[in-house]
N, C-alpha and C positions, 0 to 999 in steps of 0.2 A: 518503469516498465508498466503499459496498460494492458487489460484484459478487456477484450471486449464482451458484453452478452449481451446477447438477440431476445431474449428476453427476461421481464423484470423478476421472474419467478428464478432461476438460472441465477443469477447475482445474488436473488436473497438465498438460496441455497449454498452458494460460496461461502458469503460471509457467516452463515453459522457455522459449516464445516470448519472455518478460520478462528473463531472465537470459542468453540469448546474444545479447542484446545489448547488457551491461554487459563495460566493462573489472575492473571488481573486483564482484563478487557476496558476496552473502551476507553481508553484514558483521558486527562485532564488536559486543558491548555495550560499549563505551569512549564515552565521554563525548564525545570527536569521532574521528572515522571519517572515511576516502576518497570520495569522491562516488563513486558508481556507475559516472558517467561518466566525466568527467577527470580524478577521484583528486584535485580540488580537496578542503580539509577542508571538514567540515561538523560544525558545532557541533552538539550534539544538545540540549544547554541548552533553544536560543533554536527560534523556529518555525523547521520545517523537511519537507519531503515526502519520504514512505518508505512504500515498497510492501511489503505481506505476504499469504503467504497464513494465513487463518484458519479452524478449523472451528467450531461453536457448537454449543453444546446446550441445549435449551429455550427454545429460540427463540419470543419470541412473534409470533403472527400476531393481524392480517395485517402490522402494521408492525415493526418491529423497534424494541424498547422496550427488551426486557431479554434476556440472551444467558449465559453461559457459555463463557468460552475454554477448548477442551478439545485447540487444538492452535494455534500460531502458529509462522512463520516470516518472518523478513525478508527480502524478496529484493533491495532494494534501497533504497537511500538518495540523493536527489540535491540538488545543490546549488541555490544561488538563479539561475543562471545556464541550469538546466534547468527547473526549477519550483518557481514561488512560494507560497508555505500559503495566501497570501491567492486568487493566480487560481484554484488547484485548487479551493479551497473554491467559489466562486463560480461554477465550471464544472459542480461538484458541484450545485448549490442551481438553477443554469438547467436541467441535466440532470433532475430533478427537477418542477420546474414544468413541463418539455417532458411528462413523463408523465400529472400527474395532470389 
């Protein structure tokens, strides 16, 4: 699921909102990492939900097809006990259909 923001100020505003309210932020690239939340592990293998902020470049409109990562960060990683790949996703795809 992407968010979009019109501006840079707007995203860095998110992403704190997003990160004061994890116990461990920011996490490592290691193969399994602390939840976000309760520092339960979380496999990075197997499905799993983790929020980042992303910038793009070349973004096509009007839908987003094809992109360029020209900056990413992970702010957080959570376990199956906060959010499941499968509901997000599915939250994701109703959010979605509520639009178009």
């Amino acid at each position: 699921m992407l968010t979009a923001f019109c501006r840079y100020g707007r995203a860095k505003y998110a992403a704190a909102a997003i990160t004061s309210t994890l116990t461990s932020a920011c996490p490592s690239a290691d193969k399994a990492v602390p939840c976000s939340l309760c520092l339960r592990p979380v496999d990075r293998t197997a499905s799993h939900v983790a929020v980042s902020r992303t910038a793009f470049e070349g973004v096509s409109q009007p839908w987003l097809i094809s992109a360029w990562v020209c900056y990413e960060r992970e702010l957080a990683v959570y376990c199956s006990s906060f959010a499941e790949p499968r509901l997000t996703s599915e939250a994701a795809l109703k959010g979605q259909s509520d639009i178009a």
